[in-house]
N, CA, C and O atoms as CSV, one atom per row, in Angstrom:
chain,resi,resn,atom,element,x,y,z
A,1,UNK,N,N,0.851,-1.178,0.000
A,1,UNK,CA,C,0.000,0.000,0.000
A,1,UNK,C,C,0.894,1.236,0.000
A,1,UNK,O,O,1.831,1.344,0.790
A,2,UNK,N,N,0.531,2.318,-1.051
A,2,UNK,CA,C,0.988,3.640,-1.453
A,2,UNK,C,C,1.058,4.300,0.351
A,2,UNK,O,O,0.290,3.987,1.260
A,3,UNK,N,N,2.365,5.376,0.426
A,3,UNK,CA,C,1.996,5.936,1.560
A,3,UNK,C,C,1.343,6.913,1.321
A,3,UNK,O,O,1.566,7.553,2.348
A,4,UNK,N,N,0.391,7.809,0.462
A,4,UNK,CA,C,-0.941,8.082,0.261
A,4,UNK,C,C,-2.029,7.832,1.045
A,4,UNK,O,O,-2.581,8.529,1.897
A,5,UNK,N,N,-2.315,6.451,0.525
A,5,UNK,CA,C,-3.235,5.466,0.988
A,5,UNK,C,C,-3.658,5.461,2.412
A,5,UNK,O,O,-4.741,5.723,2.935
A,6,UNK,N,N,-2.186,4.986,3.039
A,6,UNK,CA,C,-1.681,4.777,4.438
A,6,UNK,C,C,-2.278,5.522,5.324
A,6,UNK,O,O,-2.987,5.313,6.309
A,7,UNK,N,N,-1.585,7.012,4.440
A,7,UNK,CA,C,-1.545,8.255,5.626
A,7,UNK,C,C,-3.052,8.751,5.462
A,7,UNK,O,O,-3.513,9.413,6.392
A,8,UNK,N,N,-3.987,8.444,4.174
A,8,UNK,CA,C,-5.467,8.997,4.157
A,8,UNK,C,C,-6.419,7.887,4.568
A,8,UNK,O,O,-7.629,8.099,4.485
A,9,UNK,N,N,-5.884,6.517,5.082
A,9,UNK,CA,C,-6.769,5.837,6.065
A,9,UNK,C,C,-6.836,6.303,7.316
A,9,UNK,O,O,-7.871,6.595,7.916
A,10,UNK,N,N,-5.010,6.421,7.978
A,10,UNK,CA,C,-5.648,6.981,9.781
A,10,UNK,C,C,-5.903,7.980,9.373
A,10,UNK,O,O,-5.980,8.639,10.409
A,11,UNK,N,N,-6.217,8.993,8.155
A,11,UNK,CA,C,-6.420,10.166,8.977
A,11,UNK,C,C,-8.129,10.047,8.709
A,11,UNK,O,O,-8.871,10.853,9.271
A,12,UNK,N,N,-8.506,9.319,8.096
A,12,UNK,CA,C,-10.136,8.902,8.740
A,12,UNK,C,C,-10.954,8.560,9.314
A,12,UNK,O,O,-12.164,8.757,9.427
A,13,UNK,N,N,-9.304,7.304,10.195
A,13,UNK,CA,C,-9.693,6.677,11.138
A,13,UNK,C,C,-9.553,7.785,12.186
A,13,UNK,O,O,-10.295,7.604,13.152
A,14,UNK,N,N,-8.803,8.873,12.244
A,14,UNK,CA,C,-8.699,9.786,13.451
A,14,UNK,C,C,-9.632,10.537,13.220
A,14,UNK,O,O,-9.816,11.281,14.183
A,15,UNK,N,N,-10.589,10.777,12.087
A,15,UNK,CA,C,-11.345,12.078,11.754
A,15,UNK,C,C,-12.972,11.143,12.572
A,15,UNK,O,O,-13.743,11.764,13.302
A,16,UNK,N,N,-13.152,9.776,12.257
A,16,UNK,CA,C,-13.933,9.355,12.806
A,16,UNK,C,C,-13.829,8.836,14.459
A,16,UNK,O,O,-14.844,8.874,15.153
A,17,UNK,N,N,-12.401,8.306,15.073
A,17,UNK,CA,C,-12.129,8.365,16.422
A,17,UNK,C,C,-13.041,9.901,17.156
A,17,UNK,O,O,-13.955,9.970,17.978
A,18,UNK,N,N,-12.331,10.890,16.453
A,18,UNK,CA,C,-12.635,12.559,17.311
A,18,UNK,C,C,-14.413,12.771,16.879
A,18,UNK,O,O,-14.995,13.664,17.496
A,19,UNK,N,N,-15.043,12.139,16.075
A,19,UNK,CA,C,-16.435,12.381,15.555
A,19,UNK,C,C,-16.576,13.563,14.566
A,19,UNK,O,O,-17.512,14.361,14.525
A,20,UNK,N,N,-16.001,13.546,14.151
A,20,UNK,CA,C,-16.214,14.793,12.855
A,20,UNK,C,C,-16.549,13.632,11.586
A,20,UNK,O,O,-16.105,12.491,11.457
A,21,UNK,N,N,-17.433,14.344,10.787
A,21,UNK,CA,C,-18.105,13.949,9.853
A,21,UNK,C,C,-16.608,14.747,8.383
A,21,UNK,O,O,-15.760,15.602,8.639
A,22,UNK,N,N,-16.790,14.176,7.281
A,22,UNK,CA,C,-15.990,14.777,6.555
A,22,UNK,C,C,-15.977,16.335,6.249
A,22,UNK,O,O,-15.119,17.208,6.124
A,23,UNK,N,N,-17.672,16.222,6.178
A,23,UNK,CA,C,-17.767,17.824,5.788
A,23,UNK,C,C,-16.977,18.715,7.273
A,23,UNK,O,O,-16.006,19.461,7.148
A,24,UNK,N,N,-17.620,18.428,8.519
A,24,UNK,CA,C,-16.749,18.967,9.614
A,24,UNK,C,C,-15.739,19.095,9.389
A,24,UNK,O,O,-15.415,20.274,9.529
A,25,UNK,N,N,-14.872,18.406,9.046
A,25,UNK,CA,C,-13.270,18.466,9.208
A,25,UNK,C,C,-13.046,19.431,7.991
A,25,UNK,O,O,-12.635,20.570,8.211
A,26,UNK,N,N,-13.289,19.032,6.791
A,26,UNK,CA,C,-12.900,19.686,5.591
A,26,UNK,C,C,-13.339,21.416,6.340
A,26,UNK,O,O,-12.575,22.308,6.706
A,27,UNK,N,N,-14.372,21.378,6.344
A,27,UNK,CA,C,-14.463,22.846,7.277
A,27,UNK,C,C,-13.522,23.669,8.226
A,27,UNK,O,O,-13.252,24.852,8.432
A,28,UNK,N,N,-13.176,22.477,8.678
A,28,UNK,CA,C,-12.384,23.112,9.904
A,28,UNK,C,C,-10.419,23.195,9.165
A,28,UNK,O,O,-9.446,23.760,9.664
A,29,UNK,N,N,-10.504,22.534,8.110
A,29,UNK,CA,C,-9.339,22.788,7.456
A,29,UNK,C,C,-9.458,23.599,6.335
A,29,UNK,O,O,-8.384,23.921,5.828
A,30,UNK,N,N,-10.504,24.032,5.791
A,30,UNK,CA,C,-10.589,24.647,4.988
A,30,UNK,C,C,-10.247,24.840,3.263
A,30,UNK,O,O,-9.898,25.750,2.511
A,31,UNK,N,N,-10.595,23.336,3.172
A,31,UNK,CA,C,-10.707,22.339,1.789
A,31,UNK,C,C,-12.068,21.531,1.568
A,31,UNK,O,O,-12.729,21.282,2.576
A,32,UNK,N,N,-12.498,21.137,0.414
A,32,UNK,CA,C,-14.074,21.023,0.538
A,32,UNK,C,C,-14.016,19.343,1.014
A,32,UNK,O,O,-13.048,18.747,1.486
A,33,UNK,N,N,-15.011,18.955,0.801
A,33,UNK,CA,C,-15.305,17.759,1.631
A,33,UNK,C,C,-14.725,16.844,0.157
A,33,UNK,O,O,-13.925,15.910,0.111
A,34,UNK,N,N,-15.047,17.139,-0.321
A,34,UNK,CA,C,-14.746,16.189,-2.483
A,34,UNK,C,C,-12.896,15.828,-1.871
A,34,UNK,O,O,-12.348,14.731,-1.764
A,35,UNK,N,N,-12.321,17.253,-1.565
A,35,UNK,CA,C,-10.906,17.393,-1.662
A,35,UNK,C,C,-10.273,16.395,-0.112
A,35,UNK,O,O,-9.223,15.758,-0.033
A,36,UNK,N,N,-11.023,16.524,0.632
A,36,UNK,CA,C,-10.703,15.285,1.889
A,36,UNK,C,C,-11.404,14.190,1.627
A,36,UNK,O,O,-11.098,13.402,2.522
A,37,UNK,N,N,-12.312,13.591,0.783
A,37,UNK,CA,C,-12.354,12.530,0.559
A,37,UNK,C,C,-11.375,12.193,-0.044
A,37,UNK,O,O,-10.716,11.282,0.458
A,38,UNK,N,N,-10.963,12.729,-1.196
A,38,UNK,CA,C,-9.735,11.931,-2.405
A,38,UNK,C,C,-8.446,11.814,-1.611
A,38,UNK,O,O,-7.687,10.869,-1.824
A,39,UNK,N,N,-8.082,13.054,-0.395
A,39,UNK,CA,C,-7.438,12.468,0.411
A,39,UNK,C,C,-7.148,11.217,1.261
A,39,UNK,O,O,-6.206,10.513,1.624
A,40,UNK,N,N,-8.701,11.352,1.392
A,40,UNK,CA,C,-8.579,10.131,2.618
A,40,UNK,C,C,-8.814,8.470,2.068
A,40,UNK,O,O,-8.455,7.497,2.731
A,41,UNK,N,N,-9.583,8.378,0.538
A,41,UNK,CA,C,-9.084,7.283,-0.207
A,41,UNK,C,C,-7.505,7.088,-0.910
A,41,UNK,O,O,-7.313,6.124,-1.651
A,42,UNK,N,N,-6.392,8.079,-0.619
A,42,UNK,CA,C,-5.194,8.277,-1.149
A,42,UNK,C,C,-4.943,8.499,-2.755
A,42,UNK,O,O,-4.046,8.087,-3.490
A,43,UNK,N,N,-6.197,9.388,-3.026
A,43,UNK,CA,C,-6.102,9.729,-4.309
A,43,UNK,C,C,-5.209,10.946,-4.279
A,43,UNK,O,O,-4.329,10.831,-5.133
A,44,UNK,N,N,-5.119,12.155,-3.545
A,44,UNK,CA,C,-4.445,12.942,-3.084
A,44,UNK,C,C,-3.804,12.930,-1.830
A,44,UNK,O,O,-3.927,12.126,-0.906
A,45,UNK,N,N,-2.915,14.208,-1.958
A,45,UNK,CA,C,-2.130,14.159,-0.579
A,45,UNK,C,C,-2.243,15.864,-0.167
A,45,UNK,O,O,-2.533,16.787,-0.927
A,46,UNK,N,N,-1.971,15.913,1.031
A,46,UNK,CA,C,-2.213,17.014,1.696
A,46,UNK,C,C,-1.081,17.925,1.331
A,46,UNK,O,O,0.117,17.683,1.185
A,47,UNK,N,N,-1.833,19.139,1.212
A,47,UNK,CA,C,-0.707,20.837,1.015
A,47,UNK,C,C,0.018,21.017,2.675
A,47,UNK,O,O,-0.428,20.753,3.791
A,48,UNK,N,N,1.169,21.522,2.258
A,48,UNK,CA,C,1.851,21.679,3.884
A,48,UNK,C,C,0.871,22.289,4.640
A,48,UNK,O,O,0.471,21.640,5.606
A,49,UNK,N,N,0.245,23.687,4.385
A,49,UNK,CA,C,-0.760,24.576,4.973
A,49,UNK,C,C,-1.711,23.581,5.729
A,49,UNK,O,O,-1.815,23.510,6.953
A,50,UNK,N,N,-2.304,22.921,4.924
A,50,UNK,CA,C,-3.622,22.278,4.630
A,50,UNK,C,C,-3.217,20.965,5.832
A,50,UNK,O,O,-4.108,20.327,6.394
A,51,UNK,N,N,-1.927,20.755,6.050
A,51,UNK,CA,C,-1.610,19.544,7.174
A,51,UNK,C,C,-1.335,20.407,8.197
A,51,UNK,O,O,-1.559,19.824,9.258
A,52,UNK,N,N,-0.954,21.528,8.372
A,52,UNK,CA,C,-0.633,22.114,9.883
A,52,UNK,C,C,-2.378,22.196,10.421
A,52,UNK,O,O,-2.791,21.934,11.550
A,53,UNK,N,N,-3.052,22.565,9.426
A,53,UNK,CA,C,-4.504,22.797,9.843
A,53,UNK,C,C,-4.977,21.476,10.294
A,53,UNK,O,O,-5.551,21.301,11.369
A,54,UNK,N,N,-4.725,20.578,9.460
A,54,UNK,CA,C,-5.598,19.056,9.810
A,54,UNK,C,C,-4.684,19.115,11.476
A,54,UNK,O,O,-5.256,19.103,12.566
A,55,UNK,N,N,-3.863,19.150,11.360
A,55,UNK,CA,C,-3.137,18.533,12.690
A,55,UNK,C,C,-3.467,19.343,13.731
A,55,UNK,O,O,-3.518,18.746,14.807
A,56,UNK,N,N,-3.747,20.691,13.772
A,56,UNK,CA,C,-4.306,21.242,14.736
A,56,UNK,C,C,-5.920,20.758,15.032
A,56,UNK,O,O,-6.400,20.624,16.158
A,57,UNK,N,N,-6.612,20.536,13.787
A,57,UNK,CA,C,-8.032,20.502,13.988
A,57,UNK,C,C,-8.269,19.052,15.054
A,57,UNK,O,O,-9.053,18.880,15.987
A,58,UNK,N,N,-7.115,18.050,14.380
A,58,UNK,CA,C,-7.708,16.512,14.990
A,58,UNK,C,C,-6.686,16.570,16.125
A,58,UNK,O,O,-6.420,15.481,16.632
A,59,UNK,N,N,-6.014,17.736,16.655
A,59,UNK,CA,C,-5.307,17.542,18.084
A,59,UNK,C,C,-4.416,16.387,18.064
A,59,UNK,O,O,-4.359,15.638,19.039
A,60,UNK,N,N,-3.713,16.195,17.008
A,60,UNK,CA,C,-2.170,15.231,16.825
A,60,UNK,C,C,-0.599,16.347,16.827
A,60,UNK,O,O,-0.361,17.540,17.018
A,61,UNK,N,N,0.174,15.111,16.496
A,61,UNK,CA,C,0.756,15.599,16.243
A,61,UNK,C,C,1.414,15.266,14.800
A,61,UNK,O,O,0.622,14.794,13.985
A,62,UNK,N,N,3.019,15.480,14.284
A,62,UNK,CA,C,2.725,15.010,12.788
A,62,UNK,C,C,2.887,13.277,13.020
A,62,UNK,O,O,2.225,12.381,12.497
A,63,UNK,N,N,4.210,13.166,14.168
A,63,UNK,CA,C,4.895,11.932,14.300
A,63,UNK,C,C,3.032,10.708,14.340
A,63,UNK,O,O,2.619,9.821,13.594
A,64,UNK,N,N,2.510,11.313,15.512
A,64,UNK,CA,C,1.403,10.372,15.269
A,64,UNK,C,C,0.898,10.342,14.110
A,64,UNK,O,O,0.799,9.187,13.697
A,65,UNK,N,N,0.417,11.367,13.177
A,65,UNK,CA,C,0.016,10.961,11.972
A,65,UNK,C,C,0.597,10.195,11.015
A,65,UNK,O,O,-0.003,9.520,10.179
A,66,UNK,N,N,2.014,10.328,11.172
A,66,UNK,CA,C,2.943,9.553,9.850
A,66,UNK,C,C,3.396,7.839,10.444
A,66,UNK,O,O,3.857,6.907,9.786
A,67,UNK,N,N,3.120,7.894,11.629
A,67,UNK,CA,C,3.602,6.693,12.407
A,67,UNK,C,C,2.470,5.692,11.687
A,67,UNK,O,O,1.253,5.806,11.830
A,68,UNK,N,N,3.169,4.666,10.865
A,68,UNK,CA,C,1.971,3.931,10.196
A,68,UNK,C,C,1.781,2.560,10.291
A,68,UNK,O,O,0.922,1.925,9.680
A,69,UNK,N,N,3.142,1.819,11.587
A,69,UNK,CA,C,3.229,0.398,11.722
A,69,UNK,C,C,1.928,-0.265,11.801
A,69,UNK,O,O,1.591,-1.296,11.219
A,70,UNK,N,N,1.235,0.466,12.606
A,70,UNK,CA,C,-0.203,-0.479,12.868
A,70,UNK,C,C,-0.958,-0.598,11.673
A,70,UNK,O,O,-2.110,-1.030,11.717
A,71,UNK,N,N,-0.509,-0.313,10.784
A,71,UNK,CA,C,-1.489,-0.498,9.361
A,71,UNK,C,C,-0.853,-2.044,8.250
A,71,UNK,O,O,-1.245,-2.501,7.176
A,72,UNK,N,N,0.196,-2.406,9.146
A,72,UNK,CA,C,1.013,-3.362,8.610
A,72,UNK,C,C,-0.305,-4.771,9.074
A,72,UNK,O,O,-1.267,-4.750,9.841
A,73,UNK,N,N,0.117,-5.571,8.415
A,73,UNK,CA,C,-0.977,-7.276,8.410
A,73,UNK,C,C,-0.925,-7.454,9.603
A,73,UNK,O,O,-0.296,-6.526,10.111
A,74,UNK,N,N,-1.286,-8.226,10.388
A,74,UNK,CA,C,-0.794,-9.117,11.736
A,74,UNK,C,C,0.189,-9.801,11.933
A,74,UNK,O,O,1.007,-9.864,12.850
A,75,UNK,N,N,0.024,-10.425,10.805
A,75,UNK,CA,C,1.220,-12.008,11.112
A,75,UNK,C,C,2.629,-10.700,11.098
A,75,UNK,O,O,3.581,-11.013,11.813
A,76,UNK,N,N,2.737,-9.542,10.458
A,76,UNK,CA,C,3.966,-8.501,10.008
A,76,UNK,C,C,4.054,-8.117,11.612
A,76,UNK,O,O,5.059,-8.247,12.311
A,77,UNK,N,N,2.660,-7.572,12.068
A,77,UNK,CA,C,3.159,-7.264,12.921
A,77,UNK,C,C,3.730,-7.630,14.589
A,77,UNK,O,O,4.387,-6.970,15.393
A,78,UNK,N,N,3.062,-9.143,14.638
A,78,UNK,CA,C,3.394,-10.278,15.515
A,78,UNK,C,C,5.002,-10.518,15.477
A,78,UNK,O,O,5.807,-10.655,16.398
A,79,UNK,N,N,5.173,-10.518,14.020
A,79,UNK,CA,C,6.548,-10.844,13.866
A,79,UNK,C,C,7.584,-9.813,14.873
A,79,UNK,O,O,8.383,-10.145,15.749
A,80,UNK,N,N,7.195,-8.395,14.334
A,80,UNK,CA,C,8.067,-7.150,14.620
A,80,UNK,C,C,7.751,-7.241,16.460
A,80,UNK,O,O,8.694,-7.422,17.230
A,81,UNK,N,N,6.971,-7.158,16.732
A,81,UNK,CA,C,6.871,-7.699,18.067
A,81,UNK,C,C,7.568,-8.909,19.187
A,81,UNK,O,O,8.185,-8.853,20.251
A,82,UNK,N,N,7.220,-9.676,18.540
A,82,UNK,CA,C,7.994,-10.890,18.867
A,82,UNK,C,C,9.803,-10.472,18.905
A,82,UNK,O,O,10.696,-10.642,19.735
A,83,UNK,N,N,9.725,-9.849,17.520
A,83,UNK,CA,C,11.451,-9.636,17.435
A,83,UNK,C,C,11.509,-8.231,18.447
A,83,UNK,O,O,12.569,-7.607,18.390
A,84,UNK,N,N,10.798,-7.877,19.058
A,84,UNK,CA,C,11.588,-6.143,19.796
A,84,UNK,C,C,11.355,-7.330,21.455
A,84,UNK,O,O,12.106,-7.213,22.423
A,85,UNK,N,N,10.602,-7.996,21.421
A,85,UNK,CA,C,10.921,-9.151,22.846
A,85,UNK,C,C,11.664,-9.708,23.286
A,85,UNK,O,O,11.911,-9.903,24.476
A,86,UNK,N,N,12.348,-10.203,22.000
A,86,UNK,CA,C,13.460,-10.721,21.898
A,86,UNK,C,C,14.993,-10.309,22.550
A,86,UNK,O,O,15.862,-10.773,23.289
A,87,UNK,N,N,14.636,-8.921,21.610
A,87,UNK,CA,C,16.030,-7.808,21.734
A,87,UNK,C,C,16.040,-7.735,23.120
A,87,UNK,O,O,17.141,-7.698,23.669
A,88,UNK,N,N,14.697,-7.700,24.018
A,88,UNK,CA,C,14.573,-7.036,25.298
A,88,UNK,C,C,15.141,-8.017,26.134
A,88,UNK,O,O,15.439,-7.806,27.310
A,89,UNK,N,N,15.338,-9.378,25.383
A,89,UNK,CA,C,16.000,-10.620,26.742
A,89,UNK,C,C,15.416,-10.586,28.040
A,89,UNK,O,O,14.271,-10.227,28.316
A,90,UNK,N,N,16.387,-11.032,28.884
A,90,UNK,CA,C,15.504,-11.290,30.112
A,90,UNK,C,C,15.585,-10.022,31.339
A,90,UNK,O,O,15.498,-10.267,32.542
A,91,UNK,N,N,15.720,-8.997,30.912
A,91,UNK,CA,C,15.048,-7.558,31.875
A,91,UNK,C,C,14.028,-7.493,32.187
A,91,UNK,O,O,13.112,-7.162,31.435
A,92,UNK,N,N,13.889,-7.823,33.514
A,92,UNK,CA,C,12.923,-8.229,34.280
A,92,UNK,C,C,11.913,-6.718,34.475
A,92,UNK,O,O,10.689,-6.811,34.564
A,93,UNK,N,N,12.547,-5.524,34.517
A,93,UNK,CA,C,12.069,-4.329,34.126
A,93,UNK,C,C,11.162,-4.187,33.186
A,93,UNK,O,O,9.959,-3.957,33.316
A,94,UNK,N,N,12.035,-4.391,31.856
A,94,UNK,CA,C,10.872,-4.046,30.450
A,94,UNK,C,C,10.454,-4.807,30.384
A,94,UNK,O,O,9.354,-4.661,29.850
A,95,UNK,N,N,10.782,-6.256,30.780
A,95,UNK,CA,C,9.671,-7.597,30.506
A,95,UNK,C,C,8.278,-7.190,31.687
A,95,UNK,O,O,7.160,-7.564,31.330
A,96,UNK,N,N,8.364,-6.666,32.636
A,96,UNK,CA,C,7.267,-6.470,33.522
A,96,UNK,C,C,6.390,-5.167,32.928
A,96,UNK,O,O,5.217,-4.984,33.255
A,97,UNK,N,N,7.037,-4.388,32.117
A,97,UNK,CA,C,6.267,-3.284,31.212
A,97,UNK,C,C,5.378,-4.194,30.226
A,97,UNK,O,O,4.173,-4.167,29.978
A,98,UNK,N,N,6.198,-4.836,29.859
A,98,UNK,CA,C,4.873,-5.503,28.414
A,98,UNK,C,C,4.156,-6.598,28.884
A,98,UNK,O,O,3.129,-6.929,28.291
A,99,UNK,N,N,4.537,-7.200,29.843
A,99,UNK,CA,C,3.357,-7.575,30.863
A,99,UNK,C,C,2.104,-6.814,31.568
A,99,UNK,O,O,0.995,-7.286,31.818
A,100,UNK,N,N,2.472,-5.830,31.756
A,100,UNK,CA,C,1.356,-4.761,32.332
A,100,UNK,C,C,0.681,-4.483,31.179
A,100,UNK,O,O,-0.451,-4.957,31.085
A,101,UNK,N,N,1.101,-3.837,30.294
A,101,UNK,CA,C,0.766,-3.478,28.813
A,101,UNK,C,C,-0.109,-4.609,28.261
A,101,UNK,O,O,-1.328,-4.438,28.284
A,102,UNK,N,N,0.363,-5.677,27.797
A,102,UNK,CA,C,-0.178,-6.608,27.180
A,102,UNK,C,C,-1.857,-7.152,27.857
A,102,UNK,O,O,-2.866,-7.476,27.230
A,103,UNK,N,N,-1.547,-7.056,29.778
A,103,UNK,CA,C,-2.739,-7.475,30.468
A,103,UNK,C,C,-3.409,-6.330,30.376
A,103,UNK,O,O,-4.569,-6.648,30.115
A,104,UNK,N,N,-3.292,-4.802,30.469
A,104,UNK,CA,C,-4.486,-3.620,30.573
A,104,UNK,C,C,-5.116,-4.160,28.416
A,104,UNK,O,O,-6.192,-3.893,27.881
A,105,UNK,N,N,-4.347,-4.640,28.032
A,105,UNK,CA,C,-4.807,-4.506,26.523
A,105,UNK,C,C,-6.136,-5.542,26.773
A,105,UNK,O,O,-7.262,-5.085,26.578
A,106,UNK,N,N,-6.007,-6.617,27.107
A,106,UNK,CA,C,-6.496,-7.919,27.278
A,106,UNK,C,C,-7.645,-7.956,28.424
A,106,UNK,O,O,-8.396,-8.931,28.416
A,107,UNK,N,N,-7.784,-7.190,29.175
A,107,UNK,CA,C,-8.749,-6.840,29.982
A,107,UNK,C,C,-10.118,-6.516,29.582
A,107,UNK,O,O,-10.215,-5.450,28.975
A,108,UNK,N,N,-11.312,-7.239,29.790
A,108,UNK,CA,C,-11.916,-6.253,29.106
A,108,UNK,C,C,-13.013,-5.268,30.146
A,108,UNK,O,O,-13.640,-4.325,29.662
C-alpha cells in the first residue's frame, strides 16, 4: 500500500475516532469535503498549509500521523513484536512493562 493510501486511512480513522463527519473536518481545514475525501481514499495528498490545519483541527501531532506500523498485516506485525521481545532478553524491568501493557490490553 501507497503511503498516500496509508496516511489517508488513519487520517479517517482519526477524523472518525474525534467524531467529525468529513464535511466537519474539511471545514475546519478549509478544503471542501470532495478534496478530503480523495485524500482520505489516497487519491491525493495534503498541502503543507492544509496539514498544519488538519493537525491542529484533529489535536495530533505530525509523528502520530505519519507513524503507520499499525497499518502493517498481523502475522507482520506479531513478527516485529515478537522480534523487539526478543532484543529485550531477560530484563525483568521491560519484561514487567509488556506484561502490564499486554494485560491492561487484554482486559476487558
Amino acid at each position: 500500500m501507497g503511503i498516500k493510501k496509508e496516511i489517508g486511512k488513519k487520517i479517517k480513522r482519526i477524523r472518525l475516532e474525534k467524531g467529525f463527519t468529513q464535511e466537519k473536518l474539511a471545514e475546519l481545514i478549509d478544503i471542501s469535503q470532495k478534496a478530503l475525501s480523495s485524500i482520505e481514499v489516497g487519491e491525493n495528498f495534503l498541502k503543507a498549509e492544509t496539514l498544519d490545519k488538519l493537525l491542529v483541527a484533529l489535536n495530533i501531532t505530525a509523528e502520530e500521523l505519519f507513524f503507520t506500523n499499525h497499518l502493517k498485516e498481523t502475522s507482520e506485525l506479531l513478527k516485529m513484536i515478537n522480534k523487539n521481545i526478543a532484543q529485550i532478553g531477560d530484563n525483568p524491568e521491560k519484561l514487567g512493562i509488556i506484561y502490564n501493557l499486554t494485560r491492561s490490553l487484554s482486559v476487558k
